[in-house]
Backbone as a ProteinNet text record, in pm:
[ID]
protein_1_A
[PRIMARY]
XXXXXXXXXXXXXXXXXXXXXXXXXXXXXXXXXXXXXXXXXXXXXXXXXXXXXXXXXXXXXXXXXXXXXXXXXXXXXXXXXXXXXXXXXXXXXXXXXXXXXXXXXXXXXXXXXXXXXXXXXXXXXXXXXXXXXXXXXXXXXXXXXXXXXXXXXXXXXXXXXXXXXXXXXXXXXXXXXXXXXXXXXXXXXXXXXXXXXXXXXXXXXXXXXXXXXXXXXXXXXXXXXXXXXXXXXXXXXXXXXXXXXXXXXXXXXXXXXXXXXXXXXXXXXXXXXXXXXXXXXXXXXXXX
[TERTIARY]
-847.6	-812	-780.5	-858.9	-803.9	-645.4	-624.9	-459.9	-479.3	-340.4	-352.2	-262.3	-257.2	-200	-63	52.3	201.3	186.3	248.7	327.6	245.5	135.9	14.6	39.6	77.8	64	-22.2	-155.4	-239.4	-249.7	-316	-301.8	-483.9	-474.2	-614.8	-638.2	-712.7	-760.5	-815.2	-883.1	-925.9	-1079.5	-1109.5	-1255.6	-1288.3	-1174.9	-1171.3	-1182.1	-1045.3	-1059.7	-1157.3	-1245.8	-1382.3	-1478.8	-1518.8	-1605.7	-1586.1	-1444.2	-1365.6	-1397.3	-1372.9	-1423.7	-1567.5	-1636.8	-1809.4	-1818.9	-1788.6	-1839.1	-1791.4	-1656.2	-1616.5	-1705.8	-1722.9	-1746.4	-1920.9	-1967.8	-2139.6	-2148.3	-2032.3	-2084	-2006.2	-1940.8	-1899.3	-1831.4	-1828.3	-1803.7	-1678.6	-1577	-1425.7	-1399.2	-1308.9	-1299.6	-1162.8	-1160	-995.9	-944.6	-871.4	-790.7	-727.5	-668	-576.8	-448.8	-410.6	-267.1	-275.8	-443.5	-450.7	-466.7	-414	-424.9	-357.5	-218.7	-107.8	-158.8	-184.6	-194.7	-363.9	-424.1	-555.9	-511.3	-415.5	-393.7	-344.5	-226.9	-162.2	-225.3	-331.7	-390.7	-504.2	-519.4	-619.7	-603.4	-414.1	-416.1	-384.1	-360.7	-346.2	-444	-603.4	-667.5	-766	-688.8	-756.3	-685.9	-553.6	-447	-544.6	-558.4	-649.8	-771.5	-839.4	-974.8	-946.4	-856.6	-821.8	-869.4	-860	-903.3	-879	-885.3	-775.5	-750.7	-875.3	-812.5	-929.5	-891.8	-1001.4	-1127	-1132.8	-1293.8	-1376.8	-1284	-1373.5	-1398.4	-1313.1	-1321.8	-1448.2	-1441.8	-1573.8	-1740.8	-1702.8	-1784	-1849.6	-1749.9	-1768.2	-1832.1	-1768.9	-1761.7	-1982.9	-1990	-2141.9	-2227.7	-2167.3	-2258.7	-2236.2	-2158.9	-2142.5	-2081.8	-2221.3	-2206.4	-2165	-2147	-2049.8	-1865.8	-1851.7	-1720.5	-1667.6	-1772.1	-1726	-1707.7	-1714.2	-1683.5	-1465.1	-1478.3	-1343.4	-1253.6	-1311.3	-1249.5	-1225.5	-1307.2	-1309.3	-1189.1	-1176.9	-1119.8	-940.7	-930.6	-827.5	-814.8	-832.6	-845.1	-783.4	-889.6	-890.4	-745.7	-674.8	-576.6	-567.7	-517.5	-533	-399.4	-390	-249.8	-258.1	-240.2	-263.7	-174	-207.8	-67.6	-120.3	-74.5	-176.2	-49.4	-190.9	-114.9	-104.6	-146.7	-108	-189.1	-96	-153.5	-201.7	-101.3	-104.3	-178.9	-187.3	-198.9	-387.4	-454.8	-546.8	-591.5	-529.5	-592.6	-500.7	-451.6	-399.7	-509.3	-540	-672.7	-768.6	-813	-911.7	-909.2	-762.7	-742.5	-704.3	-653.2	-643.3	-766.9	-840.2	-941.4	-1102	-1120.6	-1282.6	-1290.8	-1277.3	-1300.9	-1297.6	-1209.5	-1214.5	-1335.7	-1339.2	-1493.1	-1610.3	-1605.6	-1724.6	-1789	-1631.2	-1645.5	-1728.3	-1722.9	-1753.3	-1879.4	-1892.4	-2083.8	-2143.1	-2119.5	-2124.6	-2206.9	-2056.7	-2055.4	-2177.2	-2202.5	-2325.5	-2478.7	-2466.4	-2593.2	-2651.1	-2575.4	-2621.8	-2599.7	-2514.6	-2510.6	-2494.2	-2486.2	-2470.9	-2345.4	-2330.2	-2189.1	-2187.6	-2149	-2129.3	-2103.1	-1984.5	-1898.2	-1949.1	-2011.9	-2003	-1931.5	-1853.8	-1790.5	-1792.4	-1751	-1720.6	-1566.4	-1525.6	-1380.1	-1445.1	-1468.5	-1508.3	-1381.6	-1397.6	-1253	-1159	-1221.1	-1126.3	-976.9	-960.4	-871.4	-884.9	-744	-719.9	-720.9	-753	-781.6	-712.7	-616.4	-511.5	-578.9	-670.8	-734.4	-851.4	-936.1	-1054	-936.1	-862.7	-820.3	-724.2	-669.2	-562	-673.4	-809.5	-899.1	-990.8	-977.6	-1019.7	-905.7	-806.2	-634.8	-666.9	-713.2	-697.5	-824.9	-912.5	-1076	-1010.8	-1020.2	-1010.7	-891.8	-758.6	-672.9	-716.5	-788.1	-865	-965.9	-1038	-1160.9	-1141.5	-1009.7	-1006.9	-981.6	-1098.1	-1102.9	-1219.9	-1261.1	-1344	-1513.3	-1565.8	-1686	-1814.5	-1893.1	-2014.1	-2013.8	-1887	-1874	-1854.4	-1961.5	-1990.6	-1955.1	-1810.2	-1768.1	-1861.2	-1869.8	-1900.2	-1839.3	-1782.8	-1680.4	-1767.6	-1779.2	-1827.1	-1702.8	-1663.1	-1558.8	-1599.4	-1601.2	-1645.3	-1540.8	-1546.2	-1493	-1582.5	-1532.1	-1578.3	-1537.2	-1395.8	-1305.4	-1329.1	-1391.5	-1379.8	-1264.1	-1179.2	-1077.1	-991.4	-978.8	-913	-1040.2	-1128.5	-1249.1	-1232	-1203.8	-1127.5	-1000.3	-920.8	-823.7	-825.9	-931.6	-968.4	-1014.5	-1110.8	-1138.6	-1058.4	-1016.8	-913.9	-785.2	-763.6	-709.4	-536.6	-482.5	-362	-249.1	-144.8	-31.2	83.7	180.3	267	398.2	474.8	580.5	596.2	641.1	666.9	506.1	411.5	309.3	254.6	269.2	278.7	367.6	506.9	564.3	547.9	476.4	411.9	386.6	293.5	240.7	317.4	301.7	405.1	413.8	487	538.4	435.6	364	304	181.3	125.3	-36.1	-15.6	102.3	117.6	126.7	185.6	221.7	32.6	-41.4	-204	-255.6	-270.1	-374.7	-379.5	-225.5	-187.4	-145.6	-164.5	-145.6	-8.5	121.7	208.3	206.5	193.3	167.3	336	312.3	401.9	402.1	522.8	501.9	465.9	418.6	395.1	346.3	315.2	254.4	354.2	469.4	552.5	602.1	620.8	587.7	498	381.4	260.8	205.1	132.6	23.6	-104.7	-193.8	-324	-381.7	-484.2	-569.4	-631	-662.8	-718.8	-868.7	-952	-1069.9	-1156.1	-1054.6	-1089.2	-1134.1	-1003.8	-1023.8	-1157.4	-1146.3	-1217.4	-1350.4	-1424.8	-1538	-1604.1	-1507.8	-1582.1	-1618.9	-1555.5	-1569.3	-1684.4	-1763.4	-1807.7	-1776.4	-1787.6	-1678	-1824.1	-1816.3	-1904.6	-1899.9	-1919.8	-1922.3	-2016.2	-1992.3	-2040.9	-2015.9	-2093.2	-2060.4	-2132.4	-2001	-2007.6	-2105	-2102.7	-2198.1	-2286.5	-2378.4	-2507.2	-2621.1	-2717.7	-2849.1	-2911.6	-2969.3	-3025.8	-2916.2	-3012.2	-2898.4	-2797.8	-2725.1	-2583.5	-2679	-2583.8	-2651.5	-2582.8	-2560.1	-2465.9	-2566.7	-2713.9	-2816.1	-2743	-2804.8	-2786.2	-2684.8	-2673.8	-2590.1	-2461.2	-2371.2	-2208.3	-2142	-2025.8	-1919.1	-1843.8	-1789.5	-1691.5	-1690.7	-1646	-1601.8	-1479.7	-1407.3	-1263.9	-1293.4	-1263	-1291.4	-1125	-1040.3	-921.4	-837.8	-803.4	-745.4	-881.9	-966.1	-1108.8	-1154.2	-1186.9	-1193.5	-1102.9	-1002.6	-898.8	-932.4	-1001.1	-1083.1	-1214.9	-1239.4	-1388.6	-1395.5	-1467.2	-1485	-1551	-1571.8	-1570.8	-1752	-1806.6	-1962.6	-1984.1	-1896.6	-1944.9	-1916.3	-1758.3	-1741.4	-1827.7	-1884.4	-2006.8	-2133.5	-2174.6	-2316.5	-2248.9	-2154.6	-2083.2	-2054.3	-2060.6	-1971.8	-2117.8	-2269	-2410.4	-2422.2	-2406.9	-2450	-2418.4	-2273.2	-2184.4	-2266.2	-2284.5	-2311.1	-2508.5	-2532.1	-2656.5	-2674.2	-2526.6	-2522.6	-2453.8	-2391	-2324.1	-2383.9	-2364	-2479.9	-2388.9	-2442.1	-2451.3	-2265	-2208.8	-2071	-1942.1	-2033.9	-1964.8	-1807	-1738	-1627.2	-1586.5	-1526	-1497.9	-1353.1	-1285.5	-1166	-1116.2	-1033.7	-1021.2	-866.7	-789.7	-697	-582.8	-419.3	-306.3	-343.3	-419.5	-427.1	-556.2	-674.2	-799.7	-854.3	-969.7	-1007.9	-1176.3	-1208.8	-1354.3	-1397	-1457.6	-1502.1	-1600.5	-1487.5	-1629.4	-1679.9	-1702	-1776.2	-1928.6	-1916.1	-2026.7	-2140	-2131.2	-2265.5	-2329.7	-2268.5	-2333.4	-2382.8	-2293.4	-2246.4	-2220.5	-2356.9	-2353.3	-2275.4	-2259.7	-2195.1	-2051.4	-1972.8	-1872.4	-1721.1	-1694	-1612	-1418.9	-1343.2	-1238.3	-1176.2	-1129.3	-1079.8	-924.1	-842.8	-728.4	-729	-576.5	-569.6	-648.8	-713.9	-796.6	-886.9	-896.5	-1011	-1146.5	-1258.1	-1374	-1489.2	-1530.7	-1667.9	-1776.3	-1903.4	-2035.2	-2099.4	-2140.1	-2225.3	-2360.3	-2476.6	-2588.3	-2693.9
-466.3	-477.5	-622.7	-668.4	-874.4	-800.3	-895.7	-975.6	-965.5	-990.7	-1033.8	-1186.5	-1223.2	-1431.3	-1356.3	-1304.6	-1280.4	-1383.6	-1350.3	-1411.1	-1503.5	-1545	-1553.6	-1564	-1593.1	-1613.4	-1632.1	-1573.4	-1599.4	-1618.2	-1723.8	-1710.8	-1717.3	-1621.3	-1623.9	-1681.7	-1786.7	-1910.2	-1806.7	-1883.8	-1792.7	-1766.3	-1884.8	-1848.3	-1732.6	-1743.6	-1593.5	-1466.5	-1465.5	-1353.3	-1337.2	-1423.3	-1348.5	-1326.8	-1394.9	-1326.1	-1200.6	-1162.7	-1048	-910.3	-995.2	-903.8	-852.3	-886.6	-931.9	-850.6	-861.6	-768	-609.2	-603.2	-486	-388.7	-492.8	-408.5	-389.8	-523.6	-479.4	-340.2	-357.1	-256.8	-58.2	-40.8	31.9	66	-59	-36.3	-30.1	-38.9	-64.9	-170.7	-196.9	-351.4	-364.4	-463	-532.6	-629.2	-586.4	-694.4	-785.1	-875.8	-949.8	-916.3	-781.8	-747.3	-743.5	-692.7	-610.5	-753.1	-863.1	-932.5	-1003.9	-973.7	-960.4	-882.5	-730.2	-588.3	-642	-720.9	-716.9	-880.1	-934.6	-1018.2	-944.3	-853.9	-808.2	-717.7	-592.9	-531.5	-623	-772	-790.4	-887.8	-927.7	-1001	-970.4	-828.9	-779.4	-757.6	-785.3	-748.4	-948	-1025.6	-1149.3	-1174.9	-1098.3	-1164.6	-1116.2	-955.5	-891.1	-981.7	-1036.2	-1110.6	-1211.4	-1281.5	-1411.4	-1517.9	-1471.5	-1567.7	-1664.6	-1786.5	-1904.7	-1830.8	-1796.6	-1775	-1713.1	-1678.9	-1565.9	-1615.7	-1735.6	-1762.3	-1742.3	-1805.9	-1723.1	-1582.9	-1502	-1389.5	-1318.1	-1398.3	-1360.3	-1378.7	-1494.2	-1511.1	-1423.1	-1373.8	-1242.2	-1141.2	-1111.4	-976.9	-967.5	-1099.2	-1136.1	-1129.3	-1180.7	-1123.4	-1011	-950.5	-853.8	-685.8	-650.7	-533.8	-481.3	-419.7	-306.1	-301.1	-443.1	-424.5	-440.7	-409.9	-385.7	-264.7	-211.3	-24.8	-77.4	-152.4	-193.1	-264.6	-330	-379.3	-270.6	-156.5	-41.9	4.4	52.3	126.7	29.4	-46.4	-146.1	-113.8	-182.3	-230.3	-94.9	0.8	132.7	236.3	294.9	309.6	442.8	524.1	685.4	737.7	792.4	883.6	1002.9	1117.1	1245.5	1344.9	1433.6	1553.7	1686.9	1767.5	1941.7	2003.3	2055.3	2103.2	1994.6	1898.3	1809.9	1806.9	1794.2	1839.1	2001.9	2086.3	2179.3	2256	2218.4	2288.6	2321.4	2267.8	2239.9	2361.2	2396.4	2535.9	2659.7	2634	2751.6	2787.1	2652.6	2685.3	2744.8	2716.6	2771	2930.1	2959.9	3114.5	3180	3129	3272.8	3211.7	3128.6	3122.4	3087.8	3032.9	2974.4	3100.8	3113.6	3260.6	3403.2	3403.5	3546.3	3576.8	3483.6	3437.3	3442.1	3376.2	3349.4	3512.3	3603.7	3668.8	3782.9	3803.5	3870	3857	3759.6	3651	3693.2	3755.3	3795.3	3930.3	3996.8	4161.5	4172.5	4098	4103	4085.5	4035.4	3982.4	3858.6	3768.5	3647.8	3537.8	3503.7	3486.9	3488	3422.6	3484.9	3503.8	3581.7	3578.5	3441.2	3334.6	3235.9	3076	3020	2883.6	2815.4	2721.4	2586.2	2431.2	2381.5	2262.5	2138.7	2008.4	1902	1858.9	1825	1720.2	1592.4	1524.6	1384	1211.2	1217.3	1103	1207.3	1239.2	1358.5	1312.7	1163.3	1090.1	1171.3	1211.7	1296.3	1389.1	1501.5	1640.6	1714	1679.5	1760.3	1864.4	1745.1	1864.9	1952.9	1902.6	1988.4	2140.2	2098.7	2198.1	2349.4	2225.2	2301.8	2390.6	2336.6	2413.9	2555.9	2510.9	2614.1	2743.4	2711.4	2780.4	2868.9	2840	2868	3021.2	2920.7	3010.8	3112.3	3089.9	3185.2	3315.5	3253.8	3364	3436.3	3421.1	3449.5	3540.6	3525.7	3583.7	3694	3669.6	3775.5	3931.1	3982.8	4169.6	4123.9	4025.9	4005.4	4022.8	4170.2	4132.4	4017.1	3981.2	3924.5	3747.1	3733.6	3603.5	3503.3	3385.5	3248.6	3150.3	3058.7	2967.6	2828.9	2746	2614.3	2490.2	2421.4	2349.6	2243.1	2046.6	1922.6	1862.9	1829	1660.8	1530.2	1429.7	1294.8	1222.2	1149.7	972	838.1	737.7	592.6	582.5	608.3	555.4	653.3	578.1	697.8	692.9	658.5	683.9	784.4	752.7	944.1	1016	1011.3	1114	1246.2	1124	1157.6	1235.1	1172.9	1286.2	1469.3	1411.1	1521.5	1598	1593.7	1641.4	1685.5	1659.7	1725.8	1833.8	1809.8	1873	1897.7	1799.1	1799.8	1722.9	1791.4	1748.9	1770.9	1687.3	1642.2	1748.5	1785	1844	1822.9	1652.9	1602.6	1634	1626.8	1590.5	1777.9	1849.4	2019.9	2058.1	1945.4	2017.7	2093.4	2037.2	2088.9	2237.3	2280.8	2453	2526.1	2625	2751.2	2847.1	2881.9	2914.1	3000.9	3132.1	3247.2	3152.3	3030.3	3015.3	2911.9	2835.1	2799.4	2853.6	2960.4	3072.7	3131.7	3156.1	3183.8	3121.1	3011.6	2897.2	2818.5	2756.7	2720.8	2726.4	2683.4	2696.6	2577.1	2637.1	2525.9	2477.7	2357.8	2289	2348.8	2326.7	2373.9	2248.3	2221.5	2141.2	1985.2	1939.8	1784.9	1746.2	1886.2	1918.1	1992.9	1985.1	2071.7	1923.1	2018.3	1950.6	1931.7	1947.3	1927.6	2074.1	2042.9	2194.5	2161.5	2274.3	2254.5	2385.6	2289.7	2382.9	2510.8	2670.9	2781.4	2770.4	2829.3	2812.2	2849	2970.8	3017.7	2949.8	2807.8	2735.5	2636.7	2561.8	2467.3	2474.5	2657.3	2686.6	2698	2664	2643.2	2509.3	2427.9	2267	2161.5	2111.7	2002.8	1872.1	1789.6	1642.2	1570.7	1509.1	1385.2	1278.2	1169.7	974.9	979.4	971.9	950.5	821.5	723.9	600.1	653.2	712	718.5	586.6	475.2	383.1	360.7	464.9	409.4	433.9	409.2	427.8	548.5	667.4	757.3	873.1	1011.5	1123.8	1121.4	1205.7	1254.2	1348.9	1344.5	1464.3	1584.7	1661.8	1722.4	1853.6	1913.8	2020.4	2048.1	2230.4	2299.1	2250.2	2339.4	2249.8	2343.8	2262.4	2233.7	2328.7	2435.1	2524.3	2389.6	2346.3	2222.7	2109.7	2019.5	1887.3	1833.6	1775.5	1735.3	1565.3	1516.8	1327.1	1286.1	1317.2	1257.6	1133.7	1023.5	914	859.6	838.4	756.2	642	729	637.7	546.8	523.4	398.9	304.7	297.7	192.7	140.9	210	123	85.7	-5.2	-42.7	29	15.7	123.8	161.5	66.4	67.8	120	123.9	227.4	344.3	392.5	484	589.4	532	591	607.6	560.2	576.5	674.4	727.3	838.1	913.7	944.4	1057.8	1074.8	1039.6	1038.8	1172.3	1100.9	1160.4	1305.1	1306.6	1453	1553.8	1477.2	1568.5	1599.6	1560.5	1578.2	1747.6	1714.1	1782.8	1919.8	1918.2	2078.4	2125.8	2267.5	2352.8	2385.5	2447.6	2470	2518.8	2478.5	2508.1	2463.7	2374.5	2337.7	2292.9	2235.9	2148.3	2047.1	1931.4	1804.8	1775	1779.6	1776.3	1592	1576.2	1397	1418.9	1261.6	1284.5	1248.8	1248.7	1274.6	1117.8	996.7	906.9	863.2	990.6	977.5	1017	954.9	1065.9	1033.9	1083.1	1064.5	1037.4	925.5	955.2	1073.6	1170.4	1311.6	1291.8	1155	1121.7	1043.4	945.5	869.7	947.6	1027.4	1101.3	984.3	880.6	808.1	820.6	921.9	969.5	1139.5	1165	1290.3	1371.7	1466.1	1538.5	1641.7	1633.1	1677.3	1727.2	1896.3	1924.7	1897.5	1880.2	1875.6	1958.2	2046.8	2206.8	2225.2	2131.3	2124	1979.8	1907.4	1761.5	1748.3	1673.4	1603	1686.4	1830.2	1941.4	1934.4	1905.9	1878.9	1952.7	1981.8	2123	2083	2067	1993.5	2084.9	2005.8	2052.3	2030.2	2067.4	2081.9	2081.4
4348	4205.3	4172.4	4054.8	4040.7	3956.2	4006.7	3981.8	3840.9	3797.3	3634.6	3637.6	3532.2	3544.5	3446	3503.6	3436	3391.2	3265.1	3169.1	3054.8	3095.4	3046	2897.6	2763.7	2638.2	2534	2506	2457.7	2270.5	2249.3	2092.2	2027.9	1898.1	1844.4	1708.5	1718.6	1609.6	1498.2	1373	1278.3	1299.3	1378.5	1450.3	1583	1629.8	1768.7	1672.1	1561.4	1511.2	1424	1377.8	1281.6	1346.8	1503.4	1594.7	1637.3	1653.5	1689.6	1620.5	1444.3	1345.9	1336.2	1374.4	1370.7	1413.2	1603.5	1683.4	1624.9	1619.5	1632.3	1484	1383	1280.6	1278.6	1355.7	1326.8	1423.6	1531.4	1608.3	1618.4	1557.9	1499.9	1362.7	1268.2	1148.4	1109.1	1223	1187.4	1147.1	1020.4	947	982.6	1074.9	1111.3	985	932.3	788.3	923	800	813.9	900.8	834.2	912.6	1073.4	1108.9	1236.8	1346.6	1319.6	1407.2	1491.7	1431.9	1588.8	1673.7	1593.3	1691.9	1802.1	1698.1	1829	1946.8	1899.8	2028.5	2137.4	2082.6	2146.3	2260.6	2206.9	2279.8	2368.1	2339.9	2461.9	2551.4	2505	2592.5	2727.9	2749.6	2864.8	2954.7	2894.4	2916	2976.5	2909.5	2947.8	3059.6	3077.9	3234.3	3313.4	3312.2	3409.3	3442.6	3358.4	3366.8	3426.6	3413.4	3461.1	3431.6	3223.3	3154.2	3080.7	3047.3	3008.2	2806.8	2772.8	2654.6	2562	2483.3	2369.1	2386.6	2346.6	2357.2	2498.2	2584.7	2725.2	2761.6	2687.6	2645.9	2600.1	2466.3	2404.3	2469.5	2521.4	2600.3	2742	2773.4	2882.6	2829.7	2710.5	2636.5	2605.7	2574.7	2521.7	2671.6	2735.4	2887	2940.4	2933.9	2981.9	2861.9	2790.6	2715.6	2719.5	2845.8	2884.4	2818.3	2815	2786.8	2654	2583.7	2417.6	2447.6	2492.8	2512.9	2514.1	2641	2641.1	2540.7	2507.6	2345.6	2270.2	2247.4	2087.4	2190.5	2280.3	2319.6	2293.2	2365.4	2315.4	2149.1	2102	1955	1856.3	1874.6	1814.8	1835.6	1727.3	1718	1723.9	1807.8	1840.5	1773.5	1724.6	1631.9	1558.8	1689.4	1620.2	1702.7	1635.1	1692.7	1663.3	1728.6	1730.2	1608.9	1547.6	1392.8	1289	1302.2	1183.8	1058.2	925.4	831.5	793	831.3	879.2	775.4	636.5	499.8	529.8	612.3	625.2	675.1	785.9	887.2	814.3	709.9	624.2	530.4	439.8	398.4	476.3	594.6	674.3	693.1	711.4	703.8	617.2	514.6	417.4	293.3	280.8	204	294.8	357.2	367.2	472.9	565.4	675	628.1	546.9	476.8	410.6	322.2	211	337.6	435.7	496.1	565.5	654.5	670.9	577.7	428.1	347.4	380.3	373.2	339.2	454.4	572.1	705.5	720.8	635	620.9	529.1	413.1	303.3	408.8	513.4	573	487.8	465.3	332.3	474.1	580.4	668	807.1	891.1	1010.9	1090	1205.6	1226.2	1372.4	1301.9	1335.4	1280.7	1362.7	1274.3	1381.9	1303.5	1374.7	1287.2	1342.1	1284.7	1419.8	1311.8	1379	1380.9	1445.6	1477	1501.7	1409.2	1392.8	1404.4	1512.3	1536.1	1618.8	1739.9	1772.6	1844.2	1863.1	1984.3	2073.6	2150.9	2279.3	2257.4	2143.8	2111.4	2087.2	2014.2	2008.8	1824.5	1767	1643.2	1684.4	1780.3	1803.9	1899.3	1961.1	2037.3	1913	1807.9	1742.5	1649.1	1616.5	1516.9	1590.3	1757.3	1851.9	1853.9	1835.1	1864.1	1735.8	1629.3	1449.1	1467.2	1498.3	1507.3	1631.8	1723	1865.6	1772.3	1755.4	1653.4	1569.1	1499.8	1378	1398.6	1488.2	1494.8	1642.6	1677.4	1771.3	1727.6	1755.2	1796.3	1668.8	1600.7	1539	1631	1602.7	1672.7	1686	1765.4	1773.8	1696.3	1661.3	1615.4	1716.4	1710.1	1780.1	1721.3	1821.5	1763.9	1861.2	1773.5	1845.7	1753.9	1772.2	1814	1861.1	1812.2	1852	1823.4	1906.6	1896.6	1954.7	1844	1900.7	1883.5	1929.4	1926.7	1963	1956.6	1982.1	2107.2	2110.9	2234.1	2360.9	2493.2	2611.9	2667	2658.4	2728.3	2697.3	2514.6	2455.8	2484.9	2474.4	2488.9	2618.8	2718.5	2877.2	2924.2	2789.2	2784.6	2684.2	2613.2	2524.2	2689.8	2709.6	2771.3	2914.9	2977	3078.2	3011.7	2886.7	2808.3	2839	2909.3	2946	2874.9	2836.5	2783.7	2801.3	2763.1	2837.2	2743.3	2761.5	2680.7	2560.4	2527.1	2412.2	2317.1	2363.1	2300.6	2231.1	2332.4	2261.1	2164	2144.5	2030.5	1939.6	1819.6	1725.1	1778.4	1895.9	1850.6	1883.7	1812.9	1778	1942	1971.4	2103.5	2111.3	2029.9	2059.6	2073.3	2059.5	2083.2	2214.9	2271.8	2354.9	2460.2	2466.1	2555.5	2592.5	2452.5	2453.5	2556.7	2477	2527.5	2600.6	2680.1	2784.2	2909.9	3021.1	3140.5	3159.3	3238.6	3246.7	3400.5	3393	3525.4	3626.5	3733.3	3849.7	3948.2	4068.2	4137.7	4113.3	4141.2	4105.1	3934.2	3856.3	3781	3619.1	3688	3622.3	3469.6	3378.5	3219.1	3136.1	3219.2	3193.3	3111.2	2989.5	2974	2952.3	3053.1	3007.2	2944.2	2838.6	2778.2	2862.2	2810.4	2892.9	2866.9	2954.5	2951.5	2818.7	2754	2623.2	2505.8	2534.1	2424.2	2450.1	2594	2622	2609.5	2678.2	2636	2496.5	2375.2	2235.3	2171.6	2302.6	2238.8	2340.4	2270.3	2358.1	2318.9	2395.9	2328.8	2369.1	2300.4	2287	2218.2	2266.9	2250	2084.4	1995.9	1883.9	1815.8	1785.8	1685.1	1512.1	1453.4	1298.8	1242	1298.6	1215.5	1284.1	1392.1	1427.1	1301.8	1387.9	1315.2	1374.6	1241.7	1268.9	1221.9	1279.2	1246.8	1353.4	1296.5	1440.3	1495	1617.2	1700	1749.2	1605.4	1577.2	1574.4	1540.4	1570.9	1399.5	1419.4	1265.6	1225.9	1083.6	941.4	1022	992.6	991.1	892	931.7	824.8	785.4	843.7	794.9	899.1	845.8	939.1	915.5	995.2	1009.7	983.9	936.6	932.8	902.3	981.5	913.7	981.7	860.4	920.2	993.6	961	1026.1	931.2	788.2	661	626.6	678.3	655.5	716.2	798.4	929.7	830.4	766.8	748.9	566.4	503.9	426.4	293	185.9	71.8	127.7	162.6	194.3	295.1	408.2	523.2	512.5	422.8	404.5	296.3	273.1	145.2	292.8	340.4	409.5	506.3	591.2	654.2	545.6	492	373.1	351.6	284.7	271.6	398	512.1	610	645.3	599.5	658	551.6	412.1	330	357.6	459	472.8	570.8	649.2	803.7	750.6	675.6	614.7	526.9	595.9	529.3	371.9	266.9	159.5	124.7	54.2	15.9	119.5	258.1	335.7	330.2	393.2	376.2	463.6	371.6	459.8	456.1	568.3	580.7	541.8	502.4	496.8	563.4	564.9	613.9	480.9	501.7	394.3	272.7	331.8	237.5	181.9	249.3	232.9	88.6	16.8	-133.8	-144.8	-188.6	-244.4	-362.9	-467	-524.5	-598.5	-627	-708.3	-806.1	-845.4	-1002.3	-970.1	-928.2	-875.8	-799.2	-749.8	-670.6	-579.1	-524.3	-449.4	-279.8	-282.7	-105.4	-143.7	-206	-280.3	-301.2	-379.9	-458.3	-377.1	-481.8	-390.3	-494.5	-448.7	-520.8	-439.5	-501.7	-498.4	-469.4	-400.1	-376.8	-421.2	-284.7	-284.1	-226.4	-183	-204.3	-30.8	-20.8	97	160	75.2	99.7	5.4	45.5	-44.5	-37	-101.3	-100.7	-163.6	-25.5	-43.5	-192.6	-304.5	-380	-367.3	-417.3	-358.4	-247.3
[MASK]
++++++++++++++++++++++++++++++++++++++++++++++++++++++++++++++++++++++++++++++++++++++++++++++++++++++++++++++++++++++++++++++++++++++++++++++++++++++++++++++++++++++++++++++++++++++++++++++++++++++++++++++++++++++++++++++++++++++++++++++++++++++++++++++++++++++++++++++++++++++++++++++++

């Protein structure tokens, strides 16, 4: 393992940070302001001791030979903050209005008996898991119904923890004792505090590495019941957030829904990032 250079002090010019900006945004579309640039010294200078590098620009310079480690930068940089159950008003809507309705639409033969959604920005999974907890409840003694469940992120390292699906005491707070008691396994022995996700839940989700600002479609297959996008749109600029919002509304099927997060909104007047009704506050329903 290289050493890191303690104590090491690094500072970033206005030229480090607009290369900084460059990369991060040509290449995933996150726009670092002004404010975010204590927070991005901070996160890399731990990362130049490790390198055993005199200072940002040699940095950058690595970063340009060696591709691989813009993976390490997003992952640095990118700000993970989520909690199981949050925004709770959200998966209330889901159950006493859009499932009931869908169910009907089921019973009519108008559709099929099957949900598929995205968790888009999933961090460490605590929403793809809490929307698996909602559906799995919901639809249990419910016959012949197929859930599938996509969670992406940028970052592999929450991706990694999404996926192993383990949490720590503090971090399960939030769920309600009867779906913890469900859906969890409590670690024992070297292991004890710990909960992991049950196979029940894990088998409805696949996690996958998604960049919201590549080029092309997602690779997300048939149209989408809903998508989760919350706290993602604060990261990117009024112009990226219009060409992603284009897209979702391409991927959900007919009356779909797009979850946003508590400071997120959409223009529903402009039709630029097509059409889109207003339901309840940060709940939106694809029109045409």
């Amino acid at each position: 393992m290289m050493a890191t250079l303690p104590g090491k002090q690094y500072t970033l010019t206005d030229k480090e940070f607009l290369a900084i900006r460059e990369m991060i945004y040509n290449s995933i579309g996150v726009n670092l302001t002004e404010s975010k640039r204590a927070l991005t010294i901070s996160r890399l200078s731990r990362r130049l001791r490790e390198l055993q590098l005199k200072d940002v620009s040699a940095y950058l310079g690595y970063v340009r030979e060696n591709p691989g480690e813009l993976d390490t930068m997003f992952n640095l940089i990118t700000t993970n903050v989520t909690k199981f159950f949050r925004e709770n008003h959200h998966y209330a809507y889901l159950v006493e209005e859009y499932l009931p309705r869908l169910e009907e639409l089921a019973a009519a033969g108008l559709v099929p008996r099957r949900l598929r959604c995205w968790s888009a920005g999933c961090s460490t999974g605590e929403e793809p898991y809490t929307i698996a907890m909602v559906l799995h409840r919901y639809f249990k003694g419910h016959k012949n119904w197929k859930i599938q469940i996509l969670a992406s992120d940028i970052n592999t390292e929450t991706l990694q923890k999404a996926r192993e699906g383990i949490y720590s005491k503090d971090e399960v707070e939030g769920i309600p004792y009867e779906n913890l008691k469900t859906y969890f396994k409590l670690g024992t022995g070297p292991n004890a505090g710990f909960f992991k996700v049950k196979d029940m839940l894990r088998e409805l989700i696949t996690f996958r590495r998604i960049n919201l600002t590549s080029a092309g479609e997602y690779p997300v297959g048939e149209a989408l019941n809903f998508i989760f996008c919350r706290n993602v749109f604060i990261y990117f600029d009024k112009e990226t957030q219009q060409r992603v919002l284009k897209r979702y509304h391409r991927h959900l099927m007919e009356g779909g829904l797009l979850f946003l997060g508590h400071s997120e909104s959409i223009n529903t007047v402009s039709g630029n990032a097509g059409r889109w009704r207003l339901l309840k506050h940060t709940i939106y329903q694809k029109l045409g």
